[in-house]
Backbone atoms as SQL, in Angstrom:
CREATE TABLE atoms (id INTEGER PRIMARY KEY, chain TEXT, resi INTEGER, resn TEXT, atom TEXT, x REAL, y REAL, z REAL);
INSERT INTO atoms VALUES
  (1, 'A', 1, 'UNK', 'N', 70.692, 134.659, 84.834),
  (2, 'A', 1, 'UNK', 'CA', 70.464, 133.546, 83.941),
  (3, 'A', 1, 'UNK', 'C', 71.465, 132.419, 84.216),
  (4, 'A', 2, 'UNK', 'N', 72.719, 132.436, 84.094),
  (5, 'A', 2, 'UNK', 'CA', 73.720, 132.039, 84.816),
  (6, 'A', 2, 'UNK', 'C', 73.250, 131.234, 85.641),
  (7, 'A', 3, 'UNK', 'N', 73.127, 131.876, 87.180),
  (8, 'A', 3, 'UNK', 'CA', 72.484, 131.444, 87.906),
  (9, 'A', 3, 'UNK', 'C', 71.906, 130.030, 88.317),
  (10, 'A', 4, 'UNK', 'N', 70.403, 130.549, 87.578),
  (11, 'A', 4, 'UNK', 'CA', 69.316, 129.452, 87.235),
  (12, 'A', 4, 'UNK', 'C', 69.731, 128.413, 86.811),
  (13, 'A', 5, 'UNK', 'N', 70.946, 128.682, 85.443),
  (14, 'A', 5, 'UNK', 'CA', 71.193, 127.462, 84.563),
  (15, 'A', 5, 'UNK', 'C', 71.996, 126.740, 85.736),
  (16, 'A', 6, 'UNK', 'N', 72.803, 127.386, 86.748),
  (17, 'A', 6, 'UNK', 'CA', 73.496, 125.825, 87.331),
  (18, 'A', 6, 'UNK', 'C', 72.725, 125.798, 88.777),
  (19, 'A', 7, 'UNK', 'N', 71.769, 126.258, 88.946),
  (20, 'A', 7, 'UNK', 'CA', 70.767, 125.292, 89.534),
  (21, 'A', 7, 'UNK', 'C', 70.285, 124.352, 89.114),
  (22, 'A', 8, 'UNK', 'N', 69.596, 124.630, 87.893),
  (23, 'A', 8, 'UNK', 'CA', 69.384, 123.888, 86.782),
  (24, 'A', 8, 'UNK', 'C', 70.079, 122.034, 86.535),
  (25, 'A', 9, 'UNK', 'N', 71.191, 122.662, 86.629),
  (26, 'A', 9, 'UNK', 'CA', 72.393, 122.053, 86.230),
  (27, 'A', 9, 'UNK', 'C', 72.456, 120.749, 87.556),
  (28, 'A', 10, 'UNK', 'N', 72.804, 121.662, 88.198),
  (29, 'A', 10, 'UNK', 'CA', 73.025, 120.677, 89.800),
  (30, 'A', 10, 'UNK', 'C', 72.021, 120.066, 90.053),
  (31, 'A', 11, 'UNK', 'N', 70.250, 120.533, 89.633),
  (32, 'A', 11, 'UNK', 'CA', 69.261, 119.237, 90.210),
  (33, 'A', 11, 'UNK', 'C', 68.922, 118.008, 89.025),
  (34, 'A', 12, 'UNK', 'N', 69.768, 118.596, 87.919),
  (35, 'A', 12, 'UNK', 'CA', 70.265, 117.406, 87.273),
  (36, 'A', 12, 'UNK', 'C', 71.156, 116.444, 87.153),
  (37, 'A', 13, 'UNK', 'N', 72.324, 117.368, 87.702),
  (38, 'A', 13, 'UNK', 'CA', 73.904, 116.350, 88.204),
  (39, 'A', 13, 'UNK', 'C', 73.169, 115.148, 89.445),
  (40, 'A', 14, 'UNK', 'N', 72.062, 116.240, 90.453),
  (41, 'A', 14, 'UNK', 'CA', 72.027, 114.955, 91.690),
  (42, 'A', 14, 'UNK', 'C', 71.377, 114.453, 91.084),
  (43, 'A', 15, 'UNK', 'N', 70.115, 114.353, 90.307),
  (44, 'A', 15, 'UNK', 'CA', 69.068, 113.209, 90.031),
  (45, 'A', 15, 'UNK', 'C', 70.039, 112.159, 88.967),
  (46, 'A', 16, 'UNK', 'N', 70.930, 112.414, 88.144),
  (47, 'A', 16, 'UNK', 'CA', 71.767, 111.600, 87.182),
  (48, 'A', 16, 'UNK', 'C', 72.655, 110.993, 88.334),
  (49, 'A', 17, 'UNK', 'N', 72.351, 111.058, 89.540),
  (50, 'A', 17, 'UNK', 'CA', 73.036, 109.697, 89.926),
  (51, 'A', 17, 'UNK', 'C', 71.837, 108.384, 89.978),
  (52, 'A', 18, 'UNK', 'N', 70.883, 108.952, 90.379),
  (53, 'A', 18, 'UNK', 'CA', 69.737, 108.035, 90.334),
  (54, 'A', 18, 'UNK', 'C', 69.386, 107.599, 89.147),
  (55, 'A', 19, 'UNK', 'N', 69.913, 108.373, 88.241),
  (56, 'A', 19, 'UNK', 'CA', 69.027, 108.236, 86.921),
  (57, 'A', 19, 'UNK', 'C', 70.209, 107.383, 85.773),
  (58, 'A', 20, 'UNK', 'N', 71.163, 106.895, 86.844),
  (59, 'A', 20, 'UNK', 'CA', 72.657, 106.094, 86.121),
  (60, 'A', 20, 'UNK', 'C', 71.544, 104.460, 85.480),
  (61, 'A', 21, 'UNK', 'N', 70.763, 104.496, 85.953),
  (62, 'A', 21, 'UNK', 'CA', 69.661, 103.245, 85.671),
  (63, 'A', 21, 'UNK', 'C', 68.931, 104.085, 84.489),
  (64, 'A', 22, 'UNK', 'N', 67.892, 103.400, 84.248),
  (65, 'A', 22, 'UNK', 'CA', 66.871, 104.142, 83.218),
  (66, 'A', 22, 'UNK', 'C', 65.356, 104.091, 84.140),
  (67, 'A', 23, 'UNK', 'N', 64.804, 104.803, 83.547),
  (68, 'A', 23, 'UNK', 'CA', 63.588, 104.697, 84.587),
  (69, 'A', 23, 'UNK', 'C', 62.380, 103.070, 84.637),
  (70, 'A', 24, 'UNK', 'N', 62.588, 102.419, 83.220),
  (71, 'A', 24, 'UNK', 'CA', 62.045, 101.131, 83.494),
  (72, 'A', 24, 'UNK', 'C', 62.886, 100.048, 84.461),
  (73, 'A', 25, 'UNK', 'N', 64.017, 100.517, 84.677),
  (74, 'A', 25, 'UNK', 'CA', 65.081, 99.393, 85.465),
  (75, 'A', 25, 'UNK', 'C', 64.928, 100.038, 87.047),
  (76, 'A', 26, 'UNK', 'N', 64.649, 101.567, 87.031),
  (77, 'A', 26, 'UNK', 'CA', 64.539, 101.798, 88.677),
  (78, 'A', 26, 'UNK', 'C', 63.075, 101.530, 89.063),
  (79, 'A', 27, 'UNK', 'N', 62.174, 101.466, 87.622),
  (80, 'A', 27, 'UNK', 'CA', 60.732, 101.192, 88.374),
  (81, 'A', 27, 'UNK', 'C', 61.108, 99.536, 88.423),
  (82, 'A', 28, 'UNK', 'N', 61.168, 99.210, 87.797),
  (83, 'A', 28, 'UNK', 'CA', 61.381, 97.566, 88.634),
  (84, 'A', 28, 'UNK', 'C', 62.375, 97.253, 89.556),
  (85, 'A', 29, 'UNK', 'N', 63.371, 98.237, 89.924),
  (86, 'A', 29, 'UNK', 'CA', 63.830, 97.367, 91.323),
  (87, 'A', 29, 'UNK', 'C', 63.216, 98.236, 92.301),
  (88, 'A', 30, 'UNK', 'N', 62.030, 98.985, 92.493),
  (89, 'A', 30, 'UNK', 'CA', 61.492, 99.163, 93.194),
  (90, 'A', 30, 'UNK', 'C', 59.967, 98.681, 93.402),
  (91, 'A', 31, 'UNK', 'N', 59.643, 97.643, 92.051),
  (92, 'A', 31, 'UNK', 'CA', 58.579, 96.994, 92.479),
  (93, 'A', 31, 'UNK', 'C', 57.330, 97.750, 92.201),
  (94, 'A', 32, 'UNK', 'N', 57.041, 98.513, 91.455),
  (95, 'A', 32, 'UNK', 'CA', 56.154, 99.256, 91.273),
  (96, 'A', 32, 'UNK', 'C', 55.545, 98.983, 90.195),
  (97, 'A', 33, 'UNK', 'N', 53.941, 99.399, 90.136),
  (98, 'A', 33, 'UNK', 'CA', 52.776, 98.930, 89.610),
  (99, 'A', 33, 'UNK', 'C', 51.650, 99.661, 89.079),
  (100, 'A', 34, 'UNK', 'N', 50.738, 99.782, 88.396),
  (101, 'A', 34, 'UNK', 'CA', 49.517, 100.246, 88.001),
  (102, 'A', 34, 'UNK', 'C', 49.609, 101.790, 88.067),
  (103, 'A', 35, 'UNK', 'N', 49.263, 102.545, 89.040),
  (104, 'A', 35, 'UNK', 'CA', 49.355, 103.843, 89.071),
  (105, 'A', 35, 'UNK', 'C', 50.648, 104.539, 89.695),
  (106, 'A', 36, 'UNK', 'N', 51.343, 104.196, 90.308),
  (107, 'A', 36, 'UNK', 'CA', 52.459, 104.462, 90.688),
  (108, 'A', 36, 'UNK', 'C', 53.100, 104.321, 89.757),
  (109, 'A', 37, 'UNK', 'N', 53.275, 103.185, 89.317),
  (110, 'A', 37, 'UNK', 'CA', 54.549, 102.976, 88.094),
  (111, 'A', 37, 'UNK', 'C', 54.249, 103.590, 87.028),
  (112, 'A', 38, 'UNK', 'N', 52.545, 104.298, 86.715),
  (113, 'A', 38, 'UNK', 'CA', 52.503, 105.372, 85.412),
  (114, 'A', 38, 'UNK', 'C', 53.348, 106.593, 86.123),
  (115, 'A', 39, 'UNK', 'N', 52.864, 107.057, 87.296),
  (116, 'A', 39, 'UNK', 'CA', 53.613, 108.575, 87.853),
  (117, 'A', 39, 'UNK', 'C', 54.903, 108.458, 87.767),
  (118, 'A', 40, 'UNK', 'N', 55.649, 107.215, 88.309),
  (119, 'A', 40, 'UNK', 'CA', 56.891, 107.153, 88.799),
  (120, 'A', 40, 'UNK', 'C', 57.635, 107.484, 86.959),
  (121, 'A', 41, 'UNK', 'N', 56.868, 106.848, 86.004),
  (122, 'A', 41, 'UNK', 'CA', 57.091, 106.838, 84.650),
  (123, 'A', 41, 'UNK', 'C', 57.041, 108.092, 84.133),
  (124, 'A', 42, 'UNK', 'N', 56.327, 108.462, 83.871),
  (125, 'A', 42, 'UNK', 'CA', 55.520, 110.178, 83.376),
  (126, 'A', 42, 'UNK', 'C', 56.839, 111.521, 84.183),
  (127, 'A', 43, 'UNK', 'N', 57.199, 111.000, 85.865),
  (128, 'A', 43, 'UNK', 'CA', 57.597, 111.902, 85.782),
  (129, 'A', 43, 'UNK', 'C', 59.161, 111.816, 86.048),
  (130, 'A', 44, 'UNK', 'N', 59.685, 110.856, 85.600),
  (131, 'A', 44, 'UNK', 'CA', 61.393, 109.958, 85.154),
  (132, 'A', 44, 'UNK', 'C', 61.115, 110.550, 83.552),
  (133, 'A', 45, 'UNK', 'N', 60.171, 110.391, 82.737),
  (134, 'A', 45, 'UNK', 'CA', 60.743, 110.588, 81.442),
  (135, 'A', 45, 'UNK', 'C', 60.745, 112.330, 81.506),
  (136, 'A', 46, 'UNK', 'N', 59.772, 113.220, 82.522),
  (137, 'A', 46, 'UNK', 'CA', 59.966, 114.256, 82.153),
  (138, 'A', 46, 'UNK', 'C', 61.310, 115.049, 82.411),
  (139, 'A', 47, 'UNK', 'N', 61.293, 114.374, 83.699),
  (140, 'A', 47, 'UNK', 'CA', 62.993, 114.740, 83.742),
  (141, 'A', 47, 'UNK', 'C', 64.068, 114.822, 83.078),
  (142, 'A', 48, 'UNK', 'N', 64.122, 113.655, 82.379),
  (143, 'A', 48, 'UNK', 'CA', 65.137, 112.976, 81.428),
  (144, 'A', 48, 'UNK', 'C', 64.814, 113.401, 80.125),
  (145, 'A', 49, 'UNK', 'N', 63.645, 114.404, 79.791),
  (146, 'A', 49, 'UNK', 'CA', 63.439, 115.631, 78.579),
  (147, 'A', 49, 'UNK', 'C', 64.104, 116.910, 79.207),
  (148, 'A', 50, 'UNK', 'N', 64.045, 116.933, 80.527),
  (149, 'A', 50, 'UNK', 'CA', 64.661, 118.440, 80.622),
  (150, 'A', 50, 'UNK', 'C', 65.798, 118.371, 80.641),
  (151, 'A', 51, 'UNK', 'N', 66.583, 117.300, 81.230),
  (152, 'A', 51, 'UNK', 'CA', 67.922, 116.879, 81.182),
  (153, 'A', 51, 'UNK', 'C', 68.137, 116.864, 79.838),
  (154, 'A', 52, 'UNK', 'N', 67.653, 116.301, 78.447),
  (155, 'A', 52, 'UNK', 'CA', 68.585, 115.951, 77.259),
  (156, 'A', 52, 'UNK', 'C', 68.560, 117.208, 76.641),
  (157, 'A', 53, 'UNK', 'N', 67.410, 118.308, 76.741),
  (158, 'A', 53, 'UNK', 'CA', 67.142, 119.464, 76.403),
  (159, 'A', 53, 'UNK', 'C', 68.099, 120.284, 76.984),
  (160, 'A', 54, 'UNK', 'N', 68.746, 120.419, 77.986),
  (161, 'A', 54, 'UNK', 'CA', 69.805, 120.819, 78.605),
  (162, 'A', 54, 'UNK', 'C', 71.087, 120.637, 77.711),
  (163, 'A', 55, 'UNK', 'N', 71.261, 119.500, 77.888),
  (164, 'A', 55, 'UNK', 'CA', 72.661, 118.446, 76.739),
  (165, 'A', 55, 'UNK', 'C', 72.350, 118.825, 75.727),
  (166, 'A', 56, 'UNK', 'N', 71.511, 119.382, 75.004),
  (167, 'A', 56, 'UNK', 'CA', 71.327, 119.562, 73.438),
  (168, 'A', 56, 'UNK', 'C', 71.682, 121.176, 73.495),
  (169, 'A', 57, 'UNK', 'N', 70.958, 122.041, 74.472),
  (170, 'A', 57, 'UNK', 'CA', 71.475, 122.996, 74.045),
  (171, 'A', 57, 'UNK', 'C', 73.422, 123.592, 74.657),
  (172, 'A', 58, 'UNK', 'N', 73.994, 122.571, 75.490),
  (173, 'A', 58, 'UNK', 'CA', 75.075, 122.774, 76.005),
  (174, 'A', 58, 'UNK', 'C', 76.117, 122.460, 74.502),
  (175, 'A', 59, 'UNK', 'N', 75.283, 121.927, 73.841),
  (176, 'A', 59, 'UNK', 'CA', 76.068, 121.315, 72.387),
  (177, 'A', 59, 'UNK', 'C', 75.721, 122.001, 70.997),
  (178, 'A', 60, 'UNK', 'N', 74.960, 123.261, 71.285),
  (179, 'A', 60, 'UNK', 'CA', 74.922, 123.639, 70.536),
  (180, 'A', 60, 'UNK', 'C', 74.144, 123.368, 69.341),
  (181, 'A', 61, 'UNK', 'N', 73.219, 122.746, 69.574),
  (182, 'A', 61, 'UNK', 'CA', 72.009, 122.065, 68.498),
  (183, 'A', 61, 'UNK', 'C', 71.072, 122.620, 68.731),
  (184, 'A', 62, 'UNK', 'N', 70.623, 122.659, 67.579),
  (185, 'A', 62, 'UNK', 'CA', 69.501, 123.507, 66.746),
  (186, 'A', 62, 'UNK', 'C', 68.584, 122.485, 65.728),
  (187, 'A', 63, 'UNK', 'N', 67.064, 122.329, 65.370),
  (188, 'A', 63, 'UNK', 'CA', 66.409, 122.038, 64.498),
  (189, 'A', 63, 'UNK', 'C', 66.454, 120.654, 64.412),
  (190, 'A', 64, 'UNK', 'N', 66.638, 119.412, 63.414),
  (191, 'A', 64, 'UNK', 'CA', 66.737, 118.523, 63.428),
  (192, 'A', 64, 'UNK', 'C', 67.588, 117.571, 64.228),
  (193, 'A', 65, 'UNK', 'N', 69.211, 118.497, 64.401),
  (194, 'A', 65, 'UNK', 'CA', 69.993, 117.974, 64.901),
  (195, 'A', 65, 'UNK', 'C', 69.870, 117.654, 66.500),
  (196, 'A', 66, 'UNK', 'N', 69.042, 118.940, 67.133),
  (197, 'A', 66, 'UNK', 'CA', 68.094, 118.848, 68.244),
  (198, 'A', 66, 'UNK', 'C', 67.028, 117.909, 68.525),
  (199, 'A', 67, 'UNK', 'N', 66.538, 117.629, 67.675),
  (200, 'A', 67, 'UNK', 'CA', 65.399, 116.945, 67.954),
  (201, 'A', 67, 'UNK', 'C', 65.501, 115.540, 67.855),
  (202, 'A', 68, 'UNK', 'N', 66.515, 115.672, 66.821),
  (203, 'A', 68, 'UNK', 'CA', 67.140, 113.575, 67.036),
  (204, 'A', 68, 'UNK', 'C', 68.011, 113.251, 68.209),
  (205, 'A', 69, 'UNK', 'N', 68.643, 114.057, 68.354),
  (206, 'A', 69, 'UNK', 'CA', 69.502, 114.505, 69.790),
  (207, 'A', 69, 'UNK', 'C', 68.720, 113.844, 71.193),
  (208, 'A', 70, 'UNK', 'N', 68.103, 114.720, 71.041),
  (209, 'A', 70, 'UNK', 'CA', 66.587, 114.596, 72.365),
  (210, 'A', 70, 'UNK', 'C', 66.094, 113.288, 72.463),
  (211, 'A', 71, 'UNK', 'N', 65.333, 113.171, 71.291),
  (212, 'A', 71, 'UNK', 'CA', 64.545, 111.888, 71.226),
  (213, 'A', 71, 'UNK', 'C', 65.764, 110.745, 71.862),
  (214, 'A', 72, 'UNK', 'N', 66.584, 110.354, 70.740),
  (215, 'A', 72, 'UNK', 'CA', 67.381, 109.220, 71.475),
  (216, 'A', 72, 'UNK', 'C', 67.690, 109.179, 72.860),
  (217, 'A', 73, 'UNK', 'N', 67.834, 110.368, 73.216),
  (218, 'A', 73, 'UNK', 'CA', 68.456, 110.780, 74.900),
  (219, 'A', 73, 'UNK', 'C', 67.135, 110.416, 75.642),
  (220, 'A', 74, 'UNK', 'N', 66.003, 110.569, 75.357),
  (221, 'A', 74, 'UNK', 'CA', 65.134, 110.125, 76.353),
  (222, 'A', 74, 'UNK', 'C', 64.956, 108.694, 76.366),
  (223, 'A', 75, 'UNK', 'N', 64.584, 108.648, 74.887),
  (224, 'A', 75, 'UNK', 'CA', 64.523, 107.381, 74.521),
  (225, 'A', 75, 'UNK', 'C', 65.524, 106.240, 75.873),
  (226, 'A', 76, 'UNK', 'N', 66.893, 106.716, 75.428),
  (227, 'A', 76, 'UNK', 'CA', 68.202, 105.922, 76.143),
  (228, 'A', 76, 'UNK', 'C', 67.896, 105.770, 77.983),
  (229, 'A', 77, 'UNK', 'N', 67.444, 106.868, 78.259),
  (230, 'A', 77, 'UNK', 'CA', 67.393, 107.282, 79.810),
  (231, 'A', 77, 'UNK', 'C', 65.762, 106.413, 80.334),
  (232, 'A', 78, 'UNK', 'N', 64.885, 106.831, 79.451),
  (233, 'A', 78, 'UNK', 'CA', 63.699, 105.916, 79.766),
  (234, 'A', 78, 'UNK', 'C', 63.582, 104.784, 79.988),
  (235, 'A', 79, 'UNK', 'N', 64.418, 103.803, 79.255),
  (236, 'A', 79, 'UNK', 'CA', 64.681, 102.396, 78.755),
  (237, 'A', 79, 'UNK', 'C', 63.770, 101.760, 78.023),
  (238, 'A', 80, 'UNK', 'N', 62.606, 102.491, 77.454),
  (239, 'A', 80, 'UNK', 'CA', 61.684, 102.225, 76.737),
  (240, 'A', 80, 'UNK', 'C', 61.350, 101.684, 75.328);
């Protein structure tokens, strides 16, 4: 379990260098549009749910405190 979690961990440390932007600021400096910029979107915010879901449970949150947790964190990372 261990393990997994800092695999886990590490393909989130590398993508959070990319992801030091939010995903509406890296889809526009890459110029992207119509169907690309839904995928490139859809799958930046899913990331940035598994990432805050990560951070929420590294902190020990549970129930509401989780779930407002999350939301803002994607919210923040999306730029939406």
């Amino acid at each position: 379990m261990k393990f997994v979690l800092a695999v886990l961990m590490s393909v989130c440390l590398s993508g959070a260098a990319l992801a030091d932007a939010t995903c509406s600021a890296t889809a526009k400096d890459k110029k992207l549009a119509g169907a690309a910029l839904k995928s490139f979107m859809t799958k930046c915010e899913k990331d940035a749910q598994a990432k805050c879901d990560l951070d929420a449970k590294a902190k020990n949150l549970h129930g509401a405190a989780q779930t407002s947790f999350t939301k803002k964190c994607v919210k923040d990372a999306s730029g939406v």
